[in-house]
C-alpha positions in Angstrom: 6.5 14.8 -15.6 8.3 12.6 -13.2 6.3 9.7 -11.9 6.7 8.1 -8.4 6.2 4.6 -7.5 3.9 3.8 -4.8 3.3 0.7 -2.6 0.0 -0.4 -1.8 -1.2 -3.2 0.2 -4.8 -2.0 1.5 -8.0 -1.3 0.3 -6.1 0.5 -2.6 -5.1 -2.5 -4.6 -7.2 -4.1 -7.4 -10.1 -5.3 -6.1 -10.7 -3.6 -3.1 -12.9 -0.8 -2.5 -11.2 2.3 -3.3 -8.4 0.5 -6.3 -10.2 3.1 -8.6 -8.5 6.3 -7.4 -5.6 4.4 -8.7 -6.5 4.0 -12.6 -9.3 5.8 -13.1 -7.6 9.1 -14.1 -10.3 11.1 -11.7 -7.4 12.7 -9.2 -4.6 12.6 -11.4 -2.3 9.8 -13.2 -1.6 6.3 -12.1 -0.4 2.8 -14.1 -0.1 -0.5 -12.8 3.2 -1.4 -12.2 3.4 -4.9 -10.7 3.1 -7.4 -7.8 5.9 -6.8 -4.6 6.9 -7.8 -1.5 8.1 -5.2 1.3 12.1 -6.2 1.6 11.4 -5.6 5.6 8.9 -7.1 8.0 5.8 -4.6 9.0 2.9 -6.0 11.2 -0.1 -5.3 9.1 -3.1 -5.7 11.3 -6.5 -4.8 10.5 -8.4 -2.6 13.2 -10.6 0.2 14.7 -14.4 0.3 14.3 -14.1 0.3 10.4 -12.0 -2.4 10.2 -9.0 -0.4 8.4 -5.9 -2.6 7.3 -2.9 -0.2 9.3 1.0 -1.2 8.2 2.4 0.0 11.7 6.1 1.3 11.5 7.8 -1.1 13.3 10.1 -2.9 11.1 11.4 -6.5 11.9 8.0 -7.5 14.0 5.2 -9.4 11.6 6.0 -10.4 7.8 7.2 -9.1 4.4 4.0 -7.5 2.8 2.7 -8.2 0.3 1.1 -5.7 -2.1 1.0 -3.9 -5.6 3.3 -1.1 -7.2 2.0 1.6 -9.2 3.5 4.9 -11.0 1.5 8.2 -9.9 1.9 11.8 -10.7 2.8 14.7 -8.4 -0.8 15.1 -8.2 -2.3 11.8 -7.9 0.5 11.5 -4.4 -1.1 14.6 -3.1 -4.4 13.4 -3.5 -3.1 10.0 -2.2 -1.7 12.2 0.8 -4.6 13.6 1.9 -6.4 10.3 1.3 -4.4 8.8 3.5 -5.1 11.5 6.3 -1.2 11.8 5.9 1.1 12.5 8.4 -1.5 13.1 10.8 -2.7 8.8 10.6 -0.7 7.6 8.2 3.3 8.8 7.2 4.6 8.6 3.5 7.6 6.6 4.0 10.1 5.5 1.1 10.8 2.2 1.4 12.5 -0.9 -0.6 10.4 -3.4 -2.4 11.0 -6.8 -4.2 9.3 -6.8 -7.6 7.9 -9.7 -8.0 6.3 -9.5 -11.3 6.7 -6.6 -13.5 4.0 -5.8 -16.0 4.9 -4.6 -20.0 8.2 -3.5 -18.7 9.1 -2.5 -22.0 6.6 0.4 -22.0 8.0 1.6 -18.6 11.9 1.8 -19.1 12.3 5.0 -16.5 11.6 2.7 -13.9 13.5 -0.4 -13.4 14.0 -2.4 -10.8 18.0 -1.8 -8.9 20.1 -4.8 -9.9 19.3 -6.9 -6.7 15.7 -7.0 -8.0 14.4 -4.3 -5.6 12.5 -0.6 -6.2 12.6 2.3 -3.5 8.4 2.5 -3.2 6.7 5.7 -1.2 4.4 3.8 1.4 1.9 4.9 3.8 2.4 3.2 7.5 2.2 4.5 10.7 3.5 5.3 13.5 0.3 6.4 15.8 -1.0 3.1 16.9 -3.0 1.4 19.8 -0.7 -0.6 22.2 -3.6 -3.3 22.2 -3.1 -3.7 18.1 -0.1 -5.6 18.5 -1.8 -8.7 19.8 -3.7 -8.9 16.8 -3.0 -11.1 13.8 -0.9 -9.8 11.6 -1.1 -10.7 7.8 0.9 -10.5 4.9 -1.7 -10.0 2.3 -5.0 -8.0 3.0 -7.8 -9.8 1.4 -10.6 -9.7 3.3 -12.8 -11.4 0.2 -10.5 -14.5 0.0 -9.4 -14.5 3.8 -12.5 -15.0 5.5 -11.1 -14.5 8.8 -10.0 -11.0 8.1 -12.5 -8.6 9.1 -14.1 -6.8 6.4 -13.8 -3.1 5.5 -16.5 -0.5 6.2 -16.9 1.4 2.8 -16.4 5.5 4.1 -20.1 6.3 2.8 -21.3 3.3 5.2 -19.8 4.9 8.1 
């Protein structure tokens, strides 16, 4: 069937705590697509008790994000959905990405990047925040491994 393209730039992408949803076939299909770079600014902060990295809604205000692109099934997006807590924390939003490097394109030809280099992405941000989360840092890459100042994630079953 038809396969979506999704945006992640959390504890989704490779090498963070929960990348293997994304591959590992167990809630349905997904393929690595490539590296992008939201087209619009997002503050990405990382917050609450568990240290969660939240994309908050509010284009123009922090930087272009940086993140990974992959191709899901219908089911591997409703598993992502509820994953997500979605729309009640996070919203599925369809936004424009820059591809910045595009793996074995050849093997992918229904999806190609729009002439200007860009791909419509779903993305999970929010719109529910804190007032007091804006005056934290925002980031353009989570990486709480090699960014040693960004707080690190507390894995679910640790909560």
């Amino acid at each position: 069937g038809k396969m979506n393209t999704v945006f992640v730039y959390g504890t989704l992408k490779k090498g963070q705590p929960n990348h293997h949803y994304m591959i590992d076939g167990s809630k349905g299909s997904g393929m690595y697509y490539g590296k992008g770079r939201t087209q619009q600014k997002y503050p990405l902060v990382i917050a609450g008790k568990n240290n969660i990295p939240f994309l908050l809604n509010l284009p123009t205000i922090g930087h272009k994000i940086l993140g990974e692109i992959y191709l899901v099934d219908d089911q591997l997006l409703e598993f992502l959905d509820e994953f997500e807590n979605c729309p009640d924390v996070y919203q599925r939003n369809s936004v424009r990405v820059q591809v910045l490097e595009w793996d074995n394109k050849d093997s992918k030809p229904d999806v190609k990047p729009d002439e200007d280099g860009t791909l419509m992405c779903f993305l999970y941000n929010t719109k529910f925040y804190e007032e007091d989360w804006l005056n934290l840092p925002y980031y353009d890459d989570y990486d709480p491994f090699g960014n040693h100042e960004q707080p690190k994630y507390i894995l679910r079953e640790a909560r």
